[in-house]
C-alpha positions as a Python dict, from the first residue, in 0.01 Angstrom:
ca = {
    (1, 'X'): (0, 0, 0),
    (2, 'X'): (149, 284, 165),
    (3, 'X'): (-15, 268, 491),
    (4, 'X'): (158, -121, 533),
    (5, 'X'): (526, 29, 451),
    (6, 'X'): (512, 230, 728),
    (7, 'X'): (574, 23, 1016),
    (8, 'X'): (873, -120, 811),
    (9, 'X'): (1033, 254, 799),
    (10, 'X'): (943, 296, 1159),
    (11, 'X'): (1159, -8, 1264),
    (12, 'X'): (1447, 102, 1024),
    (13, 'X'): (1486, 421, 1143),
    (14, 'X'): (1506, 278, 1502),
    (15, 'X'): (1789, 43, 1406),
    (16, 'X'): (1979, 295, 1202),
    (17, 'X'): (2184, 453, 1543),
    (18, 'X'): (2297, 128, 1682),
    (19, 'X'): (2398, 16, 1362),
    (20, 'X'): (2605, 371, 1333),
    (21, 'X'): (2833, 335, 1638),
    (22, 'X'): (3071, 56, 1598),
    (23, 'X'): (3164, 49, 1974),
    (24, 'X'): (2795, -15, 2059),
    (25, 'X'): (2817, -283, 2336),
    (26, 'X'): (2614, -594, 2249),
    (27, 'X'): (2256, -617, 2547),
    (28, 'X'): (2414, -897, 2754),
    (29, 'X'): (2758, -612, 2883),
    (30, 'X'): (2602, -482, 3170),
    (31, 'X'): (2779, -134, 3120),
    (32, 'X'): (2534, -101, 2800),
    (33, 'X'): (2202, -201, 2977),
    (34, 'X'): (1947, 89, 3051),
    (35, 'X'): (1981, 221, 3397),
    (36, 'X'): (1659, 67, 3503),
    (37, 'X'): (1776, -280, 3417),
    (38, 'X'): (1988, -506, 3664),
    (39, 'X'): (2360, -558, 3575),
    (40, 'X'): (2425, -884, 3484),
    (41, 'X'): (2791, -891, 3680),
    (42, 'X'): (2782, -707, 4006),
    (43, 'X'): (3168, -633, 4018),
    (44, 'X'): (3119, -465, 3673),
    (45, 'X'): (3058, -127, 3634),
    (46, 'X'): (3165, 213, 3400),
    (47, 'X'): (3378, 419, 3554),
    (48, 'X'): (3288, 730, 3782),
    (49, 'X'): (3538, 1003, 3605),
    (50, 'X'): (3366, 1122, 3252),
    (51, 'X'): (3558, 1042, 2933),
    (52, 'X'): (3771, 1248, 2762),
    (53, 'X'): (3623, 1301, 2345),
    (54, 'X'): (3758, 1053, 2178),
    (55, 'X'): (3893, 795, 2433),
    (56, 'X'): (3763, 451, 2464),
    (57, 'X'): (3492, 350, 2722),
    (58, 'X'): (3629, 291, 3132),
    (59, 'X'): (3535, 17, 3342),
    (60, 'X'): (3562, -67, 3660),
    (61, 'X'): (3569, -437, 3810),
    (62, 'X'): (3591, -581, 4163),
    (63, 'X'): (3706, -910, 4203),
    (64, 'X'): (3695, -1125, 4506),
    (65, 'X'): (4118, -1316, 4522),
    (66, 'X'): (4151, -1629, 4363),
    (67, 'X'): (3801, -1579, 4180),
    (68, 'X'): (3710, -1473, 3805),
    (69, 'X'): (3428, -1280, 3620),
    (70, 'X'): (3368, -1289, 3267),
    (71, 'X'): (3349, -951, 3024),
    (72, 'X'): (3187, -884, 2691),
    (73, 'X'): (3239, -650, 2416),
    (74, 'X'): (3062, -557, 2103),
    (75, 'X'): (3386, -580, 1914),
    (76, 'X'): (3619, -905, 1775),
    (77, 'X'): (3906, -898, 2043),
    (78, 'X'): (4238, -863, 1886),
    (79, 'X'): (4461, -830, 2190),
    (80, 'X'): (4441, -796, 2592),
    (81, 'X'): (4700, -658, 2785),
    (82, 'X'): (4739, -677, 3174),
    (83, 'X'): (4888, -344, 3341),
    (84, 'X'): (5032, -588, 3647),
    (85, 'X'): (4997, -977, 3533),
    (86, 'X'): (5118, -1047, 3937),
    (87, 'X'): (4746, -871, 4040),
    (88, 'X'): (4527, -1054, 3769),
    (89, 'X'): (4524, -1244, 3459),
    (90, 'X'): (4317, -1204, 3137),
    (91, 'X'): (4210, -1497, 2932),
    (92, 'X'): (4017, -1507, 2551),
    (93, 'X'): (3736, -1717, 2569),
    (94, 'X'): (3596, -1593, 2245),
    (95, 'X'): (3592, -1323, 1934),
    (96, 'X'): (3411, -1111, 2221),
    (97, 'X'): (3453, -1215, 2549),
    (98, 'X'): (3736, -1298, 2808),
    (99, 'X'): (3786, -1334, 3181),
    (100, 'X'): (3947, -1152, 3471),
    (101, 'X'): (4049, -1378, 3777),
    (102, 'X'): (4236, -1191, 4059),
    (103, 'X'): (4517, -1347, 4171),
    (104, 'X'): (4639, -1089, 4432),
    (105, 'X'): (4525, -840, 4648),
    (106, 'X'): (4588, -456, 4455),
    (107, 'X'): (4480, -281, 4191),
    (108, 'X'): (4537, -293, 3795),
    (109, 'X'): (4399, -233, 3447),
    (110, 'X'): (4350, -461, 3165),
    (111, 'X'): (4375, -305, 2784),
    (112, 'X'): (4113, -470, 2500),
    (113, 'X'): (4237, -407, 2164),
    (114, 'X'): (4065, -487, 1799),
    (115, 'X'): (4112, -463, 1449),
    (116, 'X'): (4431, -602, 1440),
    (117, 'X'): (4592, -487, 1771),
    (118, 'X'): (4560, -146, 1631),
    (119, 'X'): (4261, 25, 1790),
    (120, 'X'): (4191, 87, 2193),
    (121, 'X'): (3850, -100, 2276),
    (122, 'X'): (3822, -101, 2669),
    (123, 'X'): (3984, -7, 2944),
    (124, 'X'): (3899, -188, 3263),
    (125, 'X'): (4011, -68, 3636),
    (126, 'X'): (4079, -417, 3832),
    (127, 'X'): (4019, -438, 4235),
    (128, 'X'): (4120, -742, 4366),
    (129, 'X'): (4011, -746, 4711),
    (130, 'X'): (3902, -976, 4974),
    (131, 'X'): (3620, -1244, 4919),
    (132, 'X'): (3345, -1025, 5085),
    (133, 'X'): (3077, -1253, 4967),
    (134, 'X'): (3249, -1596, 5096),
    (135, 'X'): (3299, -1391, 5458),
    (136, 'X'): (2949, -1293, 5421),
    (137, 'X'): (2863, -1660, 5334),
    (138, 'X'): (3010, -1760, 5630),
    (139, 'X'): (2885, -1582, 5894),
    (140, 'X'): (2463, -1673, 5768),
    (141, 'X'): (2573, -2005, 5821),
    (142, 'X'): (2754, -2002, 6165),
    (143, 'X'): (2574, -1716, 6280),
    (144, 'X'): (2255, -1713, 6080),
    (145, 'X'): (2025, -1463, 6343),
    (146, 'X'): (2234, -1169, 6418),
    (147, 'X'): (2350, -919, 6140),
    (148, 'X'): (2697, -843, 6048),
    (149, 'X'): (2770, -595, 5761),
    (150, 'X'): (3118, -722, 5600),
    (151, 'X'): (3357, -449, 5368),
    (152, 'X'): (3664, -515, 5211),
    (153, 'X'): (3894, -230, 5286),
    (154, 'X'): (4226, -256, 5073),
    (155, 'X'): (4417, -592, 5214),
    (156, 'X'): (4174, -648, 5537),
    (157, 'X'): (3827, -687, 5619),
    (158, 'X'): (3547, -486, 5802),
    (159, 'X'): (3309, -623, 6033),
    (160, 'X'): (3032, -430, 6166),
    (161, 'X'): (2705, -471, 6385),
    (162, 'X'): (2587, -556, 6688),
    (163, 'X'): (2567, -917, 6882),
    (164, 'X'): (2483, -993, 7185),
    (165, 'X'): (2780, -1155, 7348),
    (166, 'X'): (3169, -1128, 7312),
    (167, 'X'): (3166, -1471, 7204),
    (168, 'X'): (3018, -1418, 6943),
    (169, 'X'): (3236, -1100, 6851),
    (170, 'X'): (3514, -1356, 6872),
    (171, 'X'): (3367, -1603, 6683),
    (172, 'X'): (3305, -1375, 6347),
    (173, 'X'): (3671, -1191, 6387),
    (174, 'X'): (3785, -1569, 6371),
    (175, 'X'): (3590, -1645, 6044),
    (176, 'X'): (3651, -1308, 5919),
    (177, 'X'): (4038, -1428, 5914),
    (178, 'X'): (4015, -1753, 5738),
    (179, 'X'): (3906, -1526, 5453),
    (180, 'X'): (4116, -1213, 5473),
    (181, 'X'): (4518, -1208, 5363),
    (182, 'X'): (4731, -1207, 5697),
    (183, 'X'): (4439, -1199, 5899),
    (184, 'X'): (4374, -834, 5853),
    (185, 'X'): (4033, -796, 5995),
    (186, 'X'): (3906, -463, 6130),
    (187, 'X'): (3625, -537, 6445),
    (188, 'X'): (3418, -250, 6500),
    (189, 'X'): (3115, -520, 6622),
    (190, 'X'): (2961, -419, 6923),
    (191, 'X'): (2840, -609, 7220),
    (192, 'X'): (2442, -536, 7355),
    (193, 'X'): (2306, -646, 7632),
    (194, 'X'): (2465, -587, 8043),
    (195, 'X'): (2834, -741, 8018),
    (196, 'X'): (2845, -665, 8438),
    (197, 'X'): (2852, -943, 8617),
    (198, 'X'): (2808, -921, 9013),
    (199, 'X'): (2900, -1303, 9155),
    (200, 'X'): (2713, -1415, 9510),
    (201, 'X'): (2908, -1641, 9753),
    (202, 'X'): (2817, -1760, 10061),
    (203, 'X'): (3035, -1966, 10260),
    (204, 'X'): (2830, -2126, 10532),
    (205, 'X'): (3013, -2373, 10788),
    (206, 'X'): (2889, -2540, 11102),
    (207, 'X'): (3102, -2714, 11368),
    (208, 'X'): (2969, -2936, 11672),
    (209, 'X'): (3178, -3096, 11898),
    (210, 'X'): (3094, -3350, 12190),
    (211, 'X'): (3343, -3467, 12430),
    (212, 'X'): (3292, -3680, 12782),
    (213, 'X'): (3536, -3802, 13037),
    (214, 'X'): (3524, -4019, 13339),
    (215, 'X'): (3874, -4069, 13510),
    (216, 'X'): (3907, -4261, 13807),
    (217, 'X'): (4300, -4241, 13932),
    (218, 'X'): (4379, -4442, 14211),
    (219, 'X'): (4676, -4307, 14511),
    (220, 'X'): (4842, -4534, 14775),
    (221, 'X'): (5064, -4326, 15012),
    (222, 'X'): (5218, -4431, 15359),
    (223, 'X'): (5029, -4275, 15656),
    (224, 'X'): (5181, -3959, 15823),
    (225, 'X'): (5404, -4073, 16115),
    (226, 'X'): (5448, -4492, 16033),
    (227, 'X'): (5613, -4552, 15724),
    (228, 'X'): (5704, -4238, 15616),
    (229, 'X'): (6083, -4326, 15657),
    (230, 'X'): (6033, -4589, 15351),
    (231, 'X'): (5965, -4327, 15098),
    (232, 'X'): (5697, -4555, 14938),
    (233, 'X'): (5455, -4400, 14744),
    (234, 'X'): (5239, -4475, 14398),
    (235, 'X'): (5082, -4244, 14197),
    (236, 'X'): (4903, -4224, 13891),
    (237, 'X'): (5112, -4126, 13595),
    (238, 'X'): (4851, -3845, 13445),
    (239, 'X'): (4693, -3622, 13755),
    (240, 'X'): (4349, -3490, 13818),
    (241, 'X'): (4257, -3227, 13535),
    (242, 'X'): (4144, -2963, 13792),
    (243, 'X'): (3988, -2794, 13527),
    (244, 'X'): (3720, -3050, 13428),
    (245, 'X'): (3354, -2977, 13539),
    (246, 'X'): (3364, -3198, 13855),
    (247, 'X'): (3637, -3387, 14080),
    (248, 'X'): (3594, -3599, 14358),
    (249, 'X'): (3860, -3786, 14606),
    (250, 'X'): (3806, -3996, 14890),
    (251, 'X'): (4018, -4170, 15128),
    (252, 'X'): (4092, -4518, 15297),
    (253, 'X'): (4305, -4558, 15571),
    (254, 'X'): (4434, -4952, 15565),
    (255, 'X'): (4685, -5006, 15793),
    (256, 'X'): (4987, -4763, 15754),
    (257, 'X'): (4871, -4713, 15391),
    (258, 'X'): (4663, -4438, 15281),
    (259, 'X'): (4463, -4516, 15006),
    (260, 'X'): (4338, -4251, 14760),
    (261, 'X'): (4059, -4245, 14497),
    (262, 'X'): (4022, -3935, 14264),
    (263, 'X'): (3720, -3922, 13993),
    (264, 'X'): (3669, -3624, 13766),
    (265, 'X'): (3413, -3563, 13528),
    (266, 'X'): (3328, -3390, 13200),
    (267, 'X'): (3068, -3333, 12899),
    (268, 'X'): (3143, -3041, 12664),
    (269, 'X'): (2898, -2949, 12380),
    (270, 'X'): (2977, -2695, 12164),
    (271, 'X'): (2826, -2555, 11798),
    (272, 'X'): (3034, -2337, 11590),
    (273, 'X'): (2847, -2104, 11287),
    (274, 'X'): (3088, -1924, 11042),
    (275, 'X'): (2938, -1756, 10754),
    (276, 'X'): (3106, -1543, 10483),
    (277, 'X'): (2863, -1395, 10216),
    (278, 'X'): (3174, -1191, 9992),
    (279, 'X'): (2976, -1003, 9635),
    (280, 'X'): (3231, -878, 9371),
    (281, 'X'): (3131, -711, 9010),
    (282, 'X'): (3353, -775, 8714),
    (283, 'X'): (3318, -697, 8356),
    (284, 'X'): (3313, -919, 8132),
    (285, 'X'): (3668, -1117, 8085),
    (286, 'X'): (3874, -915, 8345),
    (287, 'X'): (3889, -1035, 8715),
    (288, 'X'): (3845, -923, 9031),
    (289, 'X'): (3929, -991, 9370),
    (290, 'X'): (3934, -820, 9719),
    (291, 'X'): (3964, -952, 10084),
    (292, 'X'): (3844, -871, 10381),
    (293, 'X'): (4016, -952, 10677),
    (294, 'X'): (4421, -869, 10750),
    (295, 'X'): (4765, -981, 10725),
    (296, 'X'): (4970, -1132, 11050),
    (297, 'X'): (5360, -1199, 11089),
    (298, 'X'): (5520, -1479, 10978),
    (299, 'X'): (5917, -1493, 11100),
    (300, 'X'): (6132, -1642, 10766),
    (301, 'X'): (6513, -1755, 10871),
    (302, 'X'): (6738, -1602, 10606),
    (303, 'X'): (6998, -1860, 10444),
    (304, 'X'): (7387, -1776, 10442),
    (305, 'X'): (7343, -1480, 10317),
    (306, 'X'): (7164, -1366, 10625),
    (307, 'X'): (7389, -1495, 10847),
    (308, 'X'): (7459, -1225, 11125),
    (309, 'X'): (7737, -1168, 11376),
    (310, 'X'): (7850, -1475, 11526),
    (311, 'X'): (7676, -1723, 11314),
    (312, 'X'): (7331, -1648, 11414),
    (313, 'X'): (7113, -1651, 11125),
    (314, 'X'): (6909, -1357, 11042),
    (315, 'X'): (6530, -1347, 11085),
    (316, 'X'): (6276, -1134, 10914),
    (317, 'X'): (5901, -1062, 10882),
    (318, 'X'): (5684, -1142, 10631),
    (319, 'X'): (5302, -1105, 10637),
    (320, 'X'): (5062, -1402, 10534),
    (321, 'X'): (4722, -1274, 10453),
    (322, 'X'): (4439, -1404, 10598),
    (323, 'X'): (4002, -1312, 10603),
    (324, 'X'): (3734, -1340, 10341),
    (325, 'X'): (3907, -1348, 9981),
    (326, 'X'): (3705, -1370, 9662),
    (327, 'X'): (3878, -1389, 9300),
    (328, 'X'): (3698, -1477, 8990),
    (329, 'X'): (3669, -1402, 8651),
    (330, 'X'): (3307, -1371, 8434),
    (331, 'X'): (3310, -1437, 8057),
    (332, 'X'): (2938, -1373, 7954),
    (333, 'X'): (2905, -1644, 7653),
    (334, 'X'): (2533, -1654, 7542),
    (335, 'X'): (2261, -1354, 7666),
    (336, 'X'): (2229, -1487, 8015),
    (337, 'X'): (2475, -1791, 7997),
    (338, 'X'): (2853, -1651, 8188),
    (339, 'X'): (3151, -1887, 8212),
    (340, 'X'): (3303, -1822, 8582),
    (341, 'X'): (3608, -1932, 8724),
    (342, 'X'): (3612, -1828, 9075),
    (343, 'X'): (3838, -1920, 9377),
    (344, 'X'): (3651, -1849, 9709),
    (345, 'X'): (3824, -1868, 10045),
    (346, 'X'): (3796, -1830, 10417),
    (347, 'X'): (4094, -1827, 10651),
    (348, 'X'): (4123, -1741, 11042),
    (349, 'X'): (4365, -1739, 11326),
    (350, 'X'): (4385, -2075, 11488),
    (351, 'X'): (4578, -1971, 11820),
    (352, 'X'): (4542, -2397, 11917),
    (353, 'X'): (4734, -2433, 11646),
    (354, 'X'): (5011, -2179, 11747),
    (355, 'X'): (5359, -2294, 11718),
    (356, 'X'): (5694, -2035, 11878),
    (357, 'X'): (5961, -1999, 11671),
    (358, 'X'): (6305, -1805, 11775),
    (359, 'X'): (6081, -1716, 12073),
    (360, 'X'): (5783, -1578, 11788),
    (361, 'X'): (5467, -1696, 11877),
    (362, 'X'): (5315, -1831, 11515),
    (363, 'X'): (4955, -1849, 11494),
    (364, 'X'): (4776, -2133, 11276),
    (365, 'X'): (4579, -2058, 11012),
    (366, 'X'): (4221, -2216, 10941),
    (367, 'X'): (4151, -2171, 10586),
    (368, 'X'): (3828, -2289, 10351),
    (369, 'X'): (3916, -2263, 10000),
    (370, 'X'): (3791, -2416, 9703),
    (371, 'X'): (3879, -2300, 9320),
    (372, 'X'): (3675, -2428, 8976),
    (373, 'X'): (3541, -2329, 8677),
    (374, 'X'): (3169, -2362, 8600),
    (375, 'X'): (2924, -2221, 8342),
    (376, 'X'): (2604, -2069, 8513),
    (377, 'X'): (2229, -1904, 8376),
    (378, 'X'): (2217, -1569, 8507),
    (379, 'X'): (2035, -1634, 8842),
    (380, 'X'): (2121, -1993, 8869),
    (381, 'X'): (2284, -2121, 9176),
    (382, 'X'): (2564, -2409, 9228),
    (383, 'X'): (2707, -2534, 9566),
    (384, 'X'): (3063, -2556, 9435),
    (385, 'X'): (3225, -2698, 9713),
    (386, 'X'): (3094, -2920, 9997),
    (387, 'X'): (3208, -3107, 10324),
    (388, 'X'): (3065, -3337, 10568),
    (389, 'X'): (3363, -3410, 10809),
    (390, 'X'): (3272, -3688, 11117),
    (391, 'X'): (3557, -3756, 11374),
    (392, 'X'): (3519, -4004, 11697),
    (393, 'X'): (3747, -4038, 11945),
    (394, 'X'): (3813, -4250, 12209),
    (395, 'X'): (4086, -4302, 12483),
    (396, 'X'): (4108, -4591, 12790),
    (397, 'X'): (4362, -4552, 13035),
    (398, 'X'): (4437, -4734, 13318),
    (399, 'X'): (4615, -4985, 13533),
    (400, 'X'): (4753, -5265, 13310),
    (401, 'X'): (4531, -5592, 13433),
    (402, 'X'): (4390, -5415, 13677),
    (403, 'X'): (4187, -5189, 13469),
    (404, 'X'): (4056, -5521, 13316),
    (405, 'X'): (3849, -5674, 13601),
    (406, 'X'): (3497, -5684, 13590),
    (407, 'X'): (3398, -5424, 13796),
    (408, 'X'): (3685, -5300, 14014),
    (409, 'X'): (3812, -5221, 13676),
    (410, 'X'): (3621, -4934, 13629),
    (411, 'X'): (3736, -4766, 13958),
    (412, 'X'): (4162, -4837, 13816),
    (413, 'X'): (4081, -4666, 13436),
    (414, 'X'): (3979, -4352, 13267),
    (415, 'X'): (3752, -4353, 12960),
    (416, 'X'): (3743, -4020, 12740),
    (417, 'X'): (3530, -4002, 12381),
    (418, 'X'): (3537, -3694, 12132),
    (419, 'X'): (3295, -3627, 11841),
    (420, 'X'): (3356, -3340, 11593),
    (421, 'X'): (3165, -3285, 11347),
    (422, 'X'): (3199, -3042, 11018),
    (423, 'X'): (2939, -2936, 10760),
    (424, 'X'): (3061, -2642, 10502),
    (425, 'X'): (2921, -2540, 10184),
    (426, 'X'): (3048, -2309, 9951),
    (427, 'X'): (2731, -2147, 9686),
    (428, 'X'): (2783, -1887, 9382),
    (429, 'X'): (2511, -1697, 9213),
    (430, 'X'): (2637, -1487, 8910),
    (431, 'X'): (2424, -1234, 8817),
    (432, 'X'): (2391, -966, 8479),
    (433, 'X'): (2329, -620, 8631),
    (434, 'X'): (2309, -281, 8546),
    (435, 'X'): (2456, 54, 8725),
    (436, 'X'): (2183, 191, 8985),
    (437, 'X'): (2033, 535, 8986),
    (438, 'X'): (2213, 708, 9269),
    (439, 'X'): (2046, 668, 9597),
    (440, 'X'): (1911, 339, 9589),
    (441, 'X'): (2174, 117, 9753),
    (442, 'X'): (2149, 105, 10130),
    (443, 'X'): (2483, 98, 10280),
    (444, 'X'): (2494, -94, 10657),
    (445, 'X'): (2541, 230, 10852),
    (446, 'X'): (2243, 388, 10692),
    (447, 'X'): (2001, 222, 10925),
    (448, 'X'): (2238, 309, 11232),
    (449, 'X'): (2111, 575, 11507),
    (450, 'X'): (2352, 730, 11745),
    (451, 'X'): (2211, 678, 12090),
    (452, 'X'): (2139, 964, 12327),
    (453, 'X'): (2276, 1047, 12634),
    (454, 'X'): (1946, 885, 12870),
    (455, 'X'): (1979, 610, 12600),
    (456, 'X'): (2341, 508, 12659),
    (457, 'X'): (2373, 657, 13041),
    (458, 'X'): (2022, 510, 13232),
    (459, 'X'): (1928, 268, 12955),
    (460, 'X'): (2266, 154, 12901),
    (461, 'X'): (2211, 106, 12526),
    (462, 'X'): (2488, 100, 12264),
    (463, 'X'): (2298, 187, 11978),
    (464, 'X'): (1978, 440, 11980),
    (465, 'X'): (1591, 270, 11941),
    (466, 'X'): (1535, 234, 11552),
    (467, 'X'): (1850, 115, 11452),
    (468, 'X'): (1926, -193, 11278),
    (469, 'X'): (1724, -290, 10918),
    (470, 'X'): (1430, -371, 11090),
    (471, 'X'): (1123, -362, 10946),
    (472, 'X'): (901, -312, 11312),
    (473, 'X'): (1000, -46, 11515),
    (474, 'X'): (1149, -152, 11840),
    (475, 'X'): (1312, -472, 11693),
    (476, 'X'): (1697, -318, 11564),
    (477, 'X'): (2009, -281, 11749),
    (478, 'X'): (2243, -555, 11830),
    (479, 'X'): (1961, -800, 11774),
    (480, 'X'): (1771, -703, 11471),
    (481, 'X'): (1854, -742, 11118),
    (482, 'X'): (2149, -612, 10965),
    (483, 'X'): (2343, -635, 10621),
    (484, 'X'): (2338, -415, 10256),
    (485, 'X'): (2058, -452, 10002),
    (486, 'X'): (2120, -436, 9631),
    (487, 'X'): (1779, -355, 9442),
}
């Protein structure tokens, strides 16, 4: 009989020290579970500093703004009272429970009293901070495969991690401030991968031009010594062009007239090759731009202002650029995928063109330019300008009526014909690269040999034998292969 009391005594004894402190906290308060056990509430948790004997139990609570958690005690609650009711609000559910809900960012305390108002039960530290978890929420669903650590720091928010393009960077600050108070969000995300971009143009351009002529101009004079008192003569309005390829004139003596036939002729071909091949690196967002080429003077007439002594107006210089210009800016978007917007151009003196000016001579300008924005693989090519340009013409002169018979015709009119015709294209190639080891580039006057004296005295060479990029001895100098290589 004594044997079968004992596991009764046993599980008194066990239940005779909870039963002896009255501030026990019931199992579900996570501040009373055993250490090994997982806290119910997250946010809830005893306080760091170790009580003074005597004073009631300290908790501390994070809360996320505008959201609530719920607290238990082992005690019936008599009273609550809120340190700063403008930071959080405490509500009685129950005998033993109530809930915190944060209604601004800060910190506060809320007091639990019992037995009548009379005795000190808890004592809970409130931080109301940002919603870390909603920011956190967030960014798995917009950004679910990279990794971005998310801390509330007083009134803001701290991002940190790495991604693999400033767009994204940009695209989590952005969520980060839908969440945070005044958009206080602190971006110490970094950026992997090459943010360099180096951008490829070529501008390649090919002009051909055909032209013929075939003038026949007819002269009637009076002969030398018989009619020359009559002063009769008829000419053709537009003379021989001495200049053309071939003339001809012949003669006919008809009576006291002196008839005169002149014929010139004229084919021009001609093929034009202009090519421009400009590279540029930028980082990522900023731009860049150079040109190679030079700047001529442009006269400007000054208004009133400039007005000189006796009324003449004033004229002054200015300088208009002109060469191989490149601008553009990269944005790197995705790992390999970079918004560019680039403005490529291509200007040259055009002395045809030339127009004189308070007795300046003004040279034309020639200029290919094209400016767009595109969105390229790193590699990838696009031709983002072209032109195909065809121009024909023609020109018949002549005698009126007389140029139109059937085949004395001919003889009284001048037929001339030009064709012109333009083909320019205008490629980029943006590319992701990385800083080379030193020594690796080849610069164009690294393959250049001096010549030496019998090289440039008997041989009458300009450059010595090697020098040019070629890649078989013997085959450089003016005619081998020249340009920079990038590897």
């Amino acid at each position: 009989m004594f044997l079968k009391l004992i596991p009764a005594f046993l599980a008194l004894a066990l239940a005779v020290p909870a039963l002896a402190d009255p501030l026990a906290v019931s199992p579900a308060v996570p501040a009373a579970a055993p250490a090994s056990a997982p806290a119910k509430h997250p946010a809830w948790k005893p306080s760091a500093a170790a009580p003074e004997a005597g004073a009631p139990p300290m908790h501390v609570l994070r809360l996320p703004l505008n959201k609530s958690e719920v607290v238990r005690v082992a005690e019936p609650i008599a009273k609550i009272a809120v340190g700063n009711a403008e930071i959080a609000d405490a509500v009685v559910l129950n005998a033993r429970s109530f809930y915190v809900l944060g209604k601004k960012i800060g910190t506060t305390n809320v007091s639990v009293y019992g037995q009548g108002g009379a005795r000190l039960l808890e004592i809970v530290d409130v931080t109301v901070g940002t919603d870390v978890g909603g920011v956190k929420a967030a960014l798995h669903e917009i950004l679910p495969d990279d990794v971005i650590s998310v801390r509330s720091v007083n009134d803001g928010v701290a991002l940190s991690g790495s991604l693999n393009s400033p767009a994204k960077v940009g695209q989590a600050v952005e969520i980060a401030k839908r969440f945070a108070p005044n958009g206080n969000v602190i971006n110490d995300l970094r950026v992997t991968g090459s943010q360099q971009v180096m951008l490829q143009v070529k501008v390649a351009e090919m002009t051909r031009s055909l032209s013929k002529a075939l003038n026949f101009k007819p002269f009637a004079n009076p002969r030398n010594g018989n009619l020359a008192s009559s002063g009769f003569a008829f000419n053709t309005l537009d003379p021989v062009a001495l200049s053309n390829f071939a003339t001809a004139a012949g003669q006919v003596l008809a009576g006291p007239f002196a008839l005169e036939l002149a014929m010139d002729a004229l084919e021009q071909k001609g093929a034009i090759k202009i090519l421009a091949e400009p590279n540029l690196i930028a980082m990522s967002g900023d731009t860049a731009s150079f040109l190679a080429g030079g700047e001529f003077p442009f006269p400007v007439v000054q208004g009133t202002a400039g007005v000189g002594t006796g009324g003449v107006p004033t004229v002054t210089l200015e300088f208009k650029p002109f060469g191989v210009s490149l601008a553009f800016t990269p944005t790197v978007v995705d790992t390999d995928l970079i918004n560019l917007a680039v403005a490529p151009e291509v200007s040259q003196l055009d002395k045809t063109n030339a127009i004189t000016m308070d007795g300046f001579v003004v040279p034309g300008i020639t200029t290919r330019r094209a400016k767009t924005t595109v969105e390229l693989r790193d590699g990838q090519s696009f031709a983002i300008a072209g032109l195909l340009s065809s121009n024909f013409t023609d020109t018949l002169r002549g005698l009126p009526g007389a140029m139109d018979m059937p085949v004395l015709g001919a003889l009284m009119r001048s037929t001339e014909y030009q064709h012109d015709e333009t083909e320019l294209v205008i490629i980029i190639t943006p590319k992701l690269v990385r800083p080379a080891p030193a020594g690796t580039l080849i610069a164009p006057t690294d393959s250049f040999v001096a010549p030496s004296d019998a090289e440039i005295f008997l041989m009458g060479q300009t450059e010595g034998a090697g020098s040019g990029m070629a890649p078989v001895p013997g085959e450089g100098g003016l005619t081998g292969k020249f340009g920079h290589i990038i590897r």
